[in-house]
C-alpha positions as CSV (number, residue, x, y, z in Angstrom):
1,X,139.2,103.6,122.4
2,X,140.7,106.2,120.4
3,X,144.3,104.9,121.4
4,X,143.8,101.1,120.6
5,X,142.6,102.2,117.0
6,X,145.9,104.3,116.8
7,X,147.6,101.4,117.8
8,X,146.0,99.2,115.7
9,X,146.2,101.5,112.3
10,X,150.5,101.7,112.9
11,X,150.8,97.7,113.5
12,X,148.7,97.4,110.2
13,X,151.3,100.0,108.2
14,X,154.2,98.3,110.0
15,X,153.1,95.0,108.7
16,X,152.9,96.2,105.4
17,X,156.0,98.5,105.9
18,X,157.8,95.1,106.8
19,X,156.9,92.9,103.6
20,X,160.0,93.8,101.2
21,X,162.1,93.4,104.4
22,X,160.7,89.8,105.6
23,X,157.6,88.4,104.3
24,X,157.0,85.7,107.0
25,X,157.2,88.6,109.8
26,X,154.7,90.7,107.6
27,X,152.7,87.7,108.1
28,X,152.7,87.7,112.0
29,X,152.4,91.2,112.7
30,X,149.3,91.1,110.3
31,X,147.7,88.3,112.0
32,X,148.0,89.8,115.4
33,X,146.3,93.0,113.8
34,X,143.3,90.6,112.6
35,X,143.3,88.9,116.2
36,X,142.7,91.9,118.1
37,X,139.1,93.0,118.5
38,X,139.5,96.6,118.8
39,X,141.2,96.9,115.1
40,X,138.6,98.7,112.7
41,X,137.2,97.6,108.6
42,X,140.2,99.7,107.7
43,X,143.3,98.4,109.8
44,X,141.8,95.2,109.1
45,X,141.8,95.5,105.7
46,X,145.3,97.0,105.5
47,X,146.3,93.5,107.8
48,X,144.8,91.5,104.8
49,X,146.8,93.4,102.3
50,X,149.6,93.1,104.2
51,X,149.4,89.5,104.2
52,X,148.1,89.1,100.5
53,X,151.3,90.8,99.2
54,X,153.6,89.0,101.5
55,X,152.4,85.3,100.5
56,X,152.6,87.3,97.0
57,X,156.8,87.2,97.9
58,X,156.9,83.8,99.1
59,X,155.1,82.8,95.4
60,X,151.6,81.6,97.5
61,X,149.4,83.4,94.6
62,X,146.0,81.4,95.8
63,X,146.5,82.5,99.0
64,X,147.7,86.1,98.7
65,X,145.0,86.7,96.0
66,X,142.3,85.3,99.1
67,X,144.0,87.7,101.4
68,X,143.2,90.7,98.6
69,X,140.2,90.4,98.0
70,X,139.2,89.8,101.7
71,X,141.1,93.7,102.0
72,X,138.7,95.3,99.1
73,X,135.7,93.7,100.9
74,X,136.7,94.7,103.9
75,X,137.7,98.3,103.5
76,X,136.0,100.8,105.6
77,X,137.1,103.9,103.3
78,X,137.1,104.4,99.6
79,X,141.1,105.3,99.5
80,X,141.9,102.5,101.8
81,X,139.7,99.6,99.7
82,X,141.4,102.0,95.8
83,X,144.8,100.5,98.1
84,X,143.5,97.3,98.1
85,X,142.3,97.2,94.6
86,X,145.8,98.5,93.3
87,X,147.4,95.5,95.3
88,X,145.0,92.6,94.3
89,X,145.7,94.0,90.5
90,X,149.5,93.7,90.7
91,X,149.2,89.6,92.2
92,X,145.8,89.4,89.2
93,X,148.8,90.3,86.7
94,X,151.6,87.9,88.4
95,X,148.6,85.1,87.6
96,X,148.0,85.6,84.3
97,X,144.8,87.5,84.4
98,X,145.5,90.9,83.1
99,X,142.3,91.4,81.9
100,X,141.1,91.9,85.0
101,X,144.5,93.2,86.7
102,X,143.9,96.4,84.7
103,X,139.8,97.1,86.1
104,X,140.9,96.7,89.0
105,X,144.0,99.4,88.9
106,X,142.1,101.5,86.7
107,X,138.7,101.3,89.1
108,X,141.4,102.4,92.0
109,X,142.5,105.0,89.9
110,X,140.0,108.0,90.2
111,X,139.7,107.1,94.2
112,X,143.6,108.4,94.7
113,X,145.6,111.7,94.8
114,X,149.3,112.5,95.6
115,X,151.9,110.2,96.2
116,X,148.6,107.3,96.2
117,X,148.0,108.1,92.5
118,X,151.9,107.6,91.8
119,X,151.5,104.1,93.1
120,X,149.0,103.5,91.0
121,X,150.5,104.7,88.1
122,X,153.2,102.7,88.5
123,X,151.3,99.5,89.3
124,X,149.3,99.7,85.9
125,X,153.1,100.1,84.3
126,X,153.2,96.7,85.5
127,X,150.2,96.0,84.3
128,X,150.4,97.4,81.0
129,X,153.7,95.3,80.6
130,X,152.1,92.3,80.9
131,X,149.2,93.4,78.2
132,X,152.3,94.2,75.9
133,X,151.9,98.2,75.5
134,X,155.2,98.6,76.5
135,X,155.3,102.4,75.5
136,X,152.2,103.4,78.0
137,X,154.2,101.2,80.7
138,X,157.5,103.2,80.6
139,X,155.3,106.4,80.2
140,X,153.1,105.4,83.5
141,X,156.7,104.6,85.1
142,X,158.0,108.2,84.0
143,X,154.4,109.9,85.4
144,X,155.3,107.9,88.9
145,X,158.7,108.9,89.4
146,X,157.5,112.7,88.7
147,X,155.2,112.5,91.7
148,X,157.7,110.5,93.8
149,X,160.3,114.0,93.4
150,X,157.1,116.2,94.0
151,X,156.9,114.6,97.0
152,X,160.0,113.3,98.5
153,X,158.9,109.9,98.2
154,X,161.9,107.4,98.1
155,X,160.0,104.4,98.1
156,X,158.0,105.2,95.2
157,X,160.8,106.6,92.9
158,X,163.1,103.7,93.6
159,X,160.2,101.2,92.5
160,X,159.0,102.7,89.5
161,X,162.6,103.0,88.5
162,X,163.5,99.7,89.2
163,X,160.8,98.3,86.5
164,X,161.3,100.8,84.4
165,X,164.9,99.9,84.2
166,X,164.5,96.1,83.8
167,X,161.9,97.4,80.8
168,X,164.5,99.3,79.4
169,X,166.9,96.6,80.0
170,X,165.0,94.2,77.7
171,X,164.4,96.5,75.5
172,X,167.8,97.4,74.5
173,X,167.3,101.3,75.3
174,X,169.5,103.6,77.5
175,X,168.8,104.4,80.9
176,X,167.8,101.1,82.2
177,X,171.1,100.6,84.2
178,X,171.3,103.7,85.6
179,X,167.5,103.7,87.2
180,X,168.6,100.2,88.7
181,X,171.6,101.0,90.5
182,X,169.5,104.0,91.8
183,X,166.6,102.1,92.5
184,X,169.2,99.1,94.4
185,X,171.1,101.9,96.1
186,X,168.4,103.4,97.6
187,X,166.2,100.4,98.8
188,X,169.9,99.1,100.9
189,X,169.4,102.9,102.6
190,X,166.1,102.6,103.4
191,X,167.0,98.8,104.8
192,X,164.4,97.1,102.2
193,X,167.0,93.8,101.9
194,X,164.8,92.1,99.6
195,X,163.6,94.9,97.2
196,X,167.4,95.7,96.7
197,X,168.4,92.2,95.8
198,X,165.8,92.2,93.4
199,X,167.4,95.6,91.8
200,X,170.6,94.2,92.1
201,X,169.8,91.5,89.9
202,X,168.2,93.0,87.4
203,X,171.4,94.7,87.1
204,X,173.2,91.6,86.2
205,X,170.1,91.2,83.6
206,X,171.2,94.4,82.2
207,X,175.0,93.5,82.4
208,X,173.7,90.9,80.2
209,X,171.8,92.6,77.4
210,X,175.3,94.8,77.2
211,X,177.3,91.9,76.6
212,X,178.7,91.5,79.7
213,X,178.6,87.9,80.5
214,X,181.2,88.0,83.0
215,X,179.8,90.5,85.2
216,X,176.1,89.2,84.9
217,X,176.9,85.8,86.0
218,X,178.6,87.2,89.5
219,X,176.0,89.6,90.1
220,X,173.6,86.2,89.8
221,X,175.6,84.1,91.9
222,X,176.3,86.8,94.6
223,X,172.4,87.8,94.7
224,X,171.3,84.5,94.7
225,X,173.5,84.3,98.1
226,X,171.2,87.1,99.3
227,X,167.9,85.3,98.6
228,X,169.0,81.9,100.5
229,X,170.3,84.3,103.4
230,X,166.9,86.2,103.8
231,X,165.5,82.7,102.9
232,X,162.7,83.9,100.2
233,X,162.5,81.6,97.5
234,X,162.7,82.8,93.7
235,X,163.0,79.7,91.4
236,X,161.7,81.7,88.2
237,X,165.0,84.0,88.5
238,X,166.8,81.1,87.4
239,X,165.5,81.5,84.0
240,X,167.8,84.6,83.5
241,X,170.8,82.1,84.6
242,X,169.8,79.9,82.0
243,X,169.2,82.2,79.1
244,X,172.4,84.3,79.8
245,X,174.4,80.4,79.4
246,X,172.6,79.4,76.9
247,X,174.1,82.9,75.4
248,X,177.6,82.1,75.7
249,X,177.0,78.9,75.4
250,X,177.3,77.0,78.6
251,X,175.4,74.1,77.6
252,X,176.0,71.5,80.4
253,X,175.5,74.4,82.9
254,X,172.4,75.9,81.2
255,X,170.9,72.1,81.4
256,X,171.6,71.6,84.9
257,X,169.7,74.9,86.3
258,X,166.8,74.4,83.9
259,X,166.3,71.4,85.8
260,X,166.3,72.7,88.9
261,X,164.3,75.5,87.7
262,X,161.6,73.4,86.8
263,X,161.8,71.0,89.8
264,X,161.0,74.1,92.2
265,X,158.5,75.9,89.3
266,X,156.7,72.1,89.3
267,X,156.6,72.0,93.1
268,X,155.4,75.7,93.4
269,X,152.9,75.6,91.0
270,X,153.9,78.6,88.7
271,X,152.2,77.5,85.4
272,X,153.6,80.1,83.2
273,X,156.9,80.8,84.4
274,X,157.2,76.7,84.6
275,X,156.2,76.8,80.9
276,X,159.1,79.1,80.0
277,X,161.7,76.9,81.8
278,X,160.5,73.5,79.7
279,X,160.7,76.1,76.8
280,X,164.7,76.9,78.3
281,X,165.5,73.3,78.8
282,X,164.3,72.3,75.1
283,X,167.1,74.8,74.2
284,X,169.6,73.9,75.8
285,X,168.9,70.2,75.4
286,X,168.9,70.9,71.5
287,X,172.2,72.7,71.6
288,X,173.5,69.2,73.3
289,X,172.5,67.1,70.9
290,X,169.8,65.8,72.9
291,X,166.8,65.4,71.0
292,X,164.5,63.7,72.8
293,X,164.7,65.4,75.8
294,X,164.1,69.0,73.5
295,X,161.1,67.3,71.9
296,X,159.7,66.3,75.1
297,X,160.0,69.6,76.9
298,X,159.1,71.8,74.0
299,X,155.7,69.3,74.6
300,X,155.4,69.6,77.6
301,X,155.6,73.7,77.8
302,X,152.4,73.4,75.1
303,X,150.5,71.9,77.5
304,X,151.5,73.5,80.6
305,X,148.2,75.3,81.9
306,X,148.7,79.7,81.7
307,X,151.7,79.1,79.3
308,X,150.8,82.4,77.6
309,X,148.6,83.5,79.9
310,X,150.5,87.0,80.2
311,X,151.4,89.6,77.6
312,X,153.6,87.7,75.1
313,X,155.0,84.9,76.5
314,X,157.6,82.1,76.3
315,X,160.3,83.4,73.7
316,X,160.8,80.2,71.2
317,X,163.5,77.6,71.2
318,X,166.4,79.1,69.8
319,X,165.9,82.5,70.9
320,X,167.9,84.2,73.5
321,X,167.2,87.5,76.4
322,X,170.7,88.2,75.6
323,X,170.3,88.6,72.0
324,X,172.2,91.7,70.1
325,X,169.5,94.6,70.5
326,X,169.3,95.0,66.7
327,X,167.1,91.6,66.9
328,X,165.1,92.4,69.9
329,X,162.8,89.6,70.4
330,X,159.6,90.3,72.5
331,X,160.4,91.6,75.8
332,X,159.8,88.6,78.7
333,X,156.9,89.0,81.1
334,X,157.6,90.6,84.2
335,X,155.9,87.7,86.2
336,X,158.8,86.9,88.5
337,X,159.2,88.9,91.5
338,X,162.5,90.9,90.2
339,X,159.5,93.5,90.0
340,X,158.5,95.9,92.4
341,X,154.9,96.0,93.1
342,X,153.1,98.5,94.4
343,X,154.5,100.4,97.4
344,X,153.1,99.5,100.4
345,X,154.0,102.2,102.7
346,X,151.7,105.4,102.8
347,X,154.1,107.2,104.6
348,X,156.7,109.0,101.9
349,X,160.6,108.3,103.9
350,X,162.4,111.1,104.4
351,X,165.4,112.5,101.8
352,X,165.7,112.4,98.4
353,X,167.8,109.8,95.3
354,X,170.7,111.9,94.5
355,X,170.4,113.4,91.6
């Protein structure tokens, strides 16, 4: 029935439509689209990726990583299983396997055209951040925000400018904060809660990385309001909290979130990021005085499995995010979610950033 497949293809685009707004309703409308026997390989695929980059935002990377490769299987098409591949290598990268993030973007790739071949480009950015060619990132960000104004595609440009302004961010170079208050500005207007939290506080990162201490800690504490209202965890954020006290220094404070970091990191299974926040709390334990508790932690972030699984990994004890740009220390993996993944609408919204 020509009508049920209709029906079935839009409840498959408005589940993925619906992830950066609430991943747990992604979930649902997906699972209906699987449910129904008239959906096709194609809508069911779409349902899977839907799914796979929704338990992606609730940190489930086993499960969304399932869900992904159940979508490339599954894929009637060849652009609708290149969509799938592009997704599966975004949550490959958040896991630590970038080897294989970056064959499957670049297998997706020659399968693409239009505003599909901007996502791409900006989803092996991502990629190529966590591989460390920092250069050919911001240059694929730059080549997907081109296409994104060729085609009127909000989503798209505010996305690739988001990462390319947290990039630029840690980097110490200009632009950064300008592309994220675009980028956070644009997602509120499109109603995307979640994706403009994010922005927003990789805003206060840059506020940060100026020297603005003042401003990045209430842009923290005011998004981290946000998450707990739209009730999507994201324990590895805290890291930037306890870098940017440890920068001041706010010792006892910096201690206490590195604990809760790790507590929720711990319970959540993040290896890597979890490896970063014993590396944090070694810090900050050492600037207290507290040796044994440094020695321990440093230890423990050795052994913790996928510590440098992904591009360069855990800065040293005694090193700082918010260090003066003239000593730039290796840019920090974009493994938390603060990064915008591949755009899951295929529909371009309507208007244009201001420009």
């Amino acid at each position: 029935m020509p009508g049920s497949t209709d029906a079935g293809a839009g409840t498959a685009m408005a589940a993925l439509d619906t992830v950066q707004r609430c991943p747990r309703e992604a979930i649902a409308i997906a699972q209906r689209v699987l449910a129904a026997s008239t959906a096709d390989d194609d809508e069911r695929s779409t349902a899977d990726r839907a799914i796979g980059l929704a338990l992606r935002e609730l940190n489930d990377l086993p499960g969304a990583l399932r869900h992904l490769r159940r979508a490339v299987r599954t894929a009637g098409t060849a652009r609708t299983r290149a969509l799938a591949q592009m997704s599966l290598g975004y949550v490959l990268a958040n896991a630590g396997r970038t080897a294989a993030a970056l064959r499957a973007v670049t297998d997706a790739l020659p399968q693409l055209t239009g505003a599909d071949a901007g996502r791409a480009r900006m989803q092996r950015g991502v990629v190529l951040h966590y591989r460390g060619r920092y250069d050919e990132a911001v240059r694929d960000y730059g080549h997907a925000i081109d296409i994104a104004q060729r085609d009127g595609d909000l989503l798209l440009e505010a996305r690739a400018r988001n990462n390319r302004g947290l990039l630029n961010a840690h980097r110490g170079t200009v632009g950064g904060a300008d592309d994220l208050s675009r980028a956070a500005a644009v997602f509120h207007g499109l109603g995307l809660d979640l994706a403009a939290a994010d922005a927003r506080w990789n805003g206060g990162i840059a506020a940060g990385r100026r020297g603005d201490i003042a401003a990045a800690l209430r842009c923290f504490a005011d998004v981290g309001e946000e998450y707990r209202r739209l009730a999507v965890p994201r324990p590895a954020l805290l890291l930037d909290r306890v870098e940017l006290l440890l920068s001041v220094p706010l010792v006892d404070e910096a201690v206490q979130v590195a604990a809760v970091a790790i507590r929720e990191l711990r319970r959540r299974g993040m290896a890597s990021d979890l490896a970063e926040a014993l590396l944090a709390q070694a810090r900050a334990a050492l600037l207290a005085g507290d040796l044994d508790t440094a020695t321990a932690a440093a230890a423990a972030a050795r052994t913790s499995s996928g510590a440098r699984a992904a591009g360069p990994g855990p800065r040293s004890p005694g090193t700082s995010s918010y260090a003066p740009s003239s000593a730039r220390e290796p840019v920090r993996r974009p493994c938390s979610p603060r990064w915008s993944g591949p755009p899951t609408s295929s529909t371009p919204p309507a208007g244009r950033i201001p420009r």
